[in-house]
VOTORKOL-492157 format. One record per residue: x, y, z of N, C-alpha, C in turn. Coordinates in Angstrom, 1 decimal. Layout:
residues N
X|Y|Z|X|Y|Z|X|Y|Z
...
END
This chain:
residues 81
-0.3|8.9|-7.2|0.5|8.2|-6.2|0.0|8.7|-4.8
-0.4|7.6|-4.1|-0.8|8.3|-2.4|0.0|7.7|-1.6
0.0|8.2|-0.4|1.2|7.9|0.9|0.0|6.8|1.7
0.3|5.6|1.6|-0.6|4.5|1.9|0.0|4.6|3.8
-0.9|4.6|4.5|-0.4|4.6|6.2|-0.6|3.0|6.4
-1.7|2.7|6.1|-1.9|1.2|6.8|-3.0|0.6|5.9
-3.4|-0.9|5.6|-4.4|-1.4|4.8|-5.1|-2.2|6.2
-6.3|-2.4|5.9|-6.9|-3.1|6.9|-8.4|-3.8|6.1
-9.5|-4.2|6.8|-10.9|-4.9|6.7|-11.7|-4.4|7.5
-13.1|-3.5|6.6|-13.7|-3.3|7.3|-14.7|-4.8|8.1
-15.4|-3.9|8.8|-16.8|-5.3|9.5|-17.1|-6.4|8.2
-17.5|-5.5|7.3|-17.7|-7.1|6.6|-16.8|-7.4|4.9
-15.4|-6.6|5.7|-14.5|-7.5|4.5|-14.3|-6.8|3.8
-14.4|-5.5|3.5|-14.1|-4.6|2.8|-13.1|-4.4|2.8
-12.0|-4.2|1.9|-10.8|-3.9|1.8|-10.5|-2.2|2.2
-9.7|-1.9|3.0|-9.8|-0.2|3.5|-8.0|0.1|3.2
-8.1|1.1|3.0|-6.7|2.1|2.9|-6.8|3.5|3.6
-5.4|3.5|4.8|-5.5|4.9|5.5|-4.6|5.7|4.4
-4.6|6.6|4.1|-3.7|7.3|3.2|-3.5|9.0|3.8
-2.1|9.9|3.8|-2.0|10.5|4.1|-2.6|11.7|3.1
-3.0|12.5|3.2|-3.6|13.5|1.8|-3.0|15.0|2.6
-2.0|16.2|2.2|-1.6|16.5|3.3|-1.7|17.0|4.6
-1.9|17.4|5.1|-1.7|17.8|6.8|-3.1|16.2|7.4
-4.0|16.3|6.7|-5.1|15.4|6.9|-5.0|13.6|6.6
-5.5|12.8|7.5|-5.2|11.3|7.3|-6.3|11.0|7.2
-6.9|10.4|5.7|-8.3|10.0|5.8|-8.2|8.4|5.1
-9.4|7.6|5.6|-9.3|5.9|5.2|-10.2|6.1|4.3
-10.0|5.2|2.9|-11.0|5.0|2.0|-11.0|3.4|2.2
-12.5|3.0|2.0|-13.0|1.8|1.3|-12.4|1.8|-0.4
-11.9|0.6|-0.2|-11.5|0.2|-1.7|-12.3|-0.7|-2.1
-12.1|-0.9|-3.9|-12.9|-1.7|-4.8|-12.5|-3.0|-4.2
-13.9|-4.0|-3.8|-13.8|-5.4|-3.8|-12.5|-6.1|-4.6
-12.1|-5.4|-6.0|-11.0|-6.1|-6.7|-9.9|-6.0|-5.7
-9.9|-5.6|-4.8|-8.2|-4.8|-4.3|-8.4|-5.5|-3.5
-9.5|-6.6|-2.2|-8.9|-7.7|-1.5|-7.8|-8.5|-1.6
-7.4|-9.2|-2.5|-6.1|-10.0|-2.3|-5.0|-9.4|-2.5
-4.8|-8.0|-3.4|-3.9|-7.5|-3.2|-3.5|-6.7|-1.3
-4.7|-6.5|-0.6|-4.6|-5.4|0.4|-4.4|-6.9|1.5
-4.8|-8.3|1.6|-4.8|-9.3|2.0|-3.3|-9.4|2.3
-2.5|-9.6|1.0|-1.1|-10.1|0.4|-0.4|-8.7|1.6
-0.9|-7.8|1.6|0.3|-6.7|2.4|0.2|-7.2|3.6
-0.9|-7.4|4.0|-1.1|-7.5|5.9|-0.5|-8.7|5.7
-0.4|-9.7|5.3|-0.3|-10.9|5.4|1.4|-10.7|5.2
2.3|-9.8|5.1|3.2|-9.7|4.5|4.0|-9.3|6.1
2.8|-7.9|6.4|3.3|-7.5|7.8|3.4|-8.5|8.7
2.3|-9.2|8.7|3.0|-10.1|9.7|3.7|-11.4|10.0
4.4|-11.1|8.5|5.5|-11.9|8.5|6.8|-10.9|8.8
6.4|-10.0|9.1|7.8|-9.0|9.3|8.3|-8.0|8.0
7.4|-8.3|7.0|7.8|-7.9|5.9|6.5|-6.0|5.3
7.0|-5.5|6.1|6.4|-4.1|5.8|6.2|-3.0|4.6
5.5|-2.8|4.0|4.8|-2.7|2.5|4.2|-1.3|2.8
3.5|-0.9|3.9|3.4|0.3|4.2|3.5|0.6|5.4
4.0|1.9|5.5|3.8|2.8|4.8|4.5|3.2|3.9
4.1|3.4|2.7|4.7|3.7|1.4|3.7|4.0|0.1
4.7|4.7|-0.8|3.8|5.2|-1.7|3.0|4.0|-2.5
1.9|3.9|-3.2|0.8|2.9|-3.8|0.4|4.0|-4.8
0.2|3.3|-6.1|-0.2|3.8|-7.4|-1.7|3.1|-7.3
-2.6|3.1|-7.3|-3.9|3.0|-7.5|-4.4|2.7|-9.3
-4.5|1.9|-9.8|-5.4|2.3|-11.4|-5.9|1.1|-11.7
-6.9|1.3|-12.5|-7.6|0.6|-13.6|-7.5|0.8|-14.7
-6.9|-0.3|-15.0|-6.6|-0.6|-16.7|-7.1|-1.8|-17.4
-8.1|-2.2|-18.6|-9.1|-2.8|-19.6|-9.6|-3.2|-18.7
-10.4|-3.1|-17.9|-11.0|-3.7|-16.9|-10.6|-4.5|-15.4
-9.3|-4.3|-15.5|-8.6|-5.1|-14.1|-7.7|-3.7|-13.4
-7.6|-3.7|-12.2|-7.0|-3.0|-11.0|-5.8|-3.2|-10.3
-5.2|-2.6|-10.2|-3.9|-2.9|-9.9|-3.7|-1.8|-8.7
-2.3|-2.3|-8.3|-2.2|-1.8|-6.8|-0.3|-1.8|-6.5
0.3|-0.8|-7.4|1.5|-0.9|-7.2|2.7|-0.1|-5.9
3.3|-0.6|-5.0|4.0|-0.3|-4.5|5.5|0.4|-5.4
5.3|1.5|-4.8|7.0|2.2|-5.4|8.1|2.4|-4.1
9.1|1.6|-4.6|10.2|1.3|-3.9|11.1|1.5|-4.2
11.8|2.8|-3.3|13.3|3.0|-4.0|14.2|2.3|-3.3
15.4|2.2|-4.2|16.9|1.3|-4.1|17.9|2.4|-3.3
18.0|1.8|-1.7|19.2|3.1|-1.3|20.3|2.4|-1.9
21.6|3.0|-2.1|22.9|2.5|-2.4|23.7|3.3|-1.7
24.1|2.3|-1.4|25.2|2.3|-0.2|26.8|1.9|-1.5
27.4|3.7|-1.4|28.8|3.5|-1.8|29.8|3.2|-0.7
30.5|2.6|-1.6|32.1|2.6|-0.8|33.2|3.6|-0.3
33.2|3.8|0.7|34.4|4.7|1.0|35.7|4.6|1.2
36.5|5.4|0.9|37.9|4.7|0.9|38.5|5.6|1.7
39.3|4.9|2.6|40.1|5.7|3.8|41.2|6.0|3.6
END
């Protein structure tokens, strides 16, 4: 699981990820597969809808790649006065 800061495109369309690794912030070039997924986030931000910064699962499984965001559920109890 890495602390994803921002997704972006390099010069020629490379899909990139800034990720926090601790005290240090370094960008990787991602696999060609991970454009429409890293596409779908920015495309997301700028609808207002913010995806990172947050943690991303990275893996490859039988030959396809995946790119999961983990999202926790705050809950908000009730208080009684």
């Amino acid at each position: 699981m890495y602390k994803v800061l921002s997704i972006g495109f390099g010069n020629t369309g490379t899909p990139m990820v800034t990720i926090e690794s601790g005290r240090e912030t370094v960008c990787y070039k991602l696999p060609y597969e991970y454009s429409e997924w890293a596409m779908t986030v920015v495309e997301c931000a700028n609808m207002g809808e913010k995806l990172v910064p947050g943690e991303v699962v990275f893996s490859l499984e039988n030959g396809k790649y995946y790119a999961d965001t983990v999202s926790y559920t705050h809950l908000t109890l009730p208080t009684i006065a």
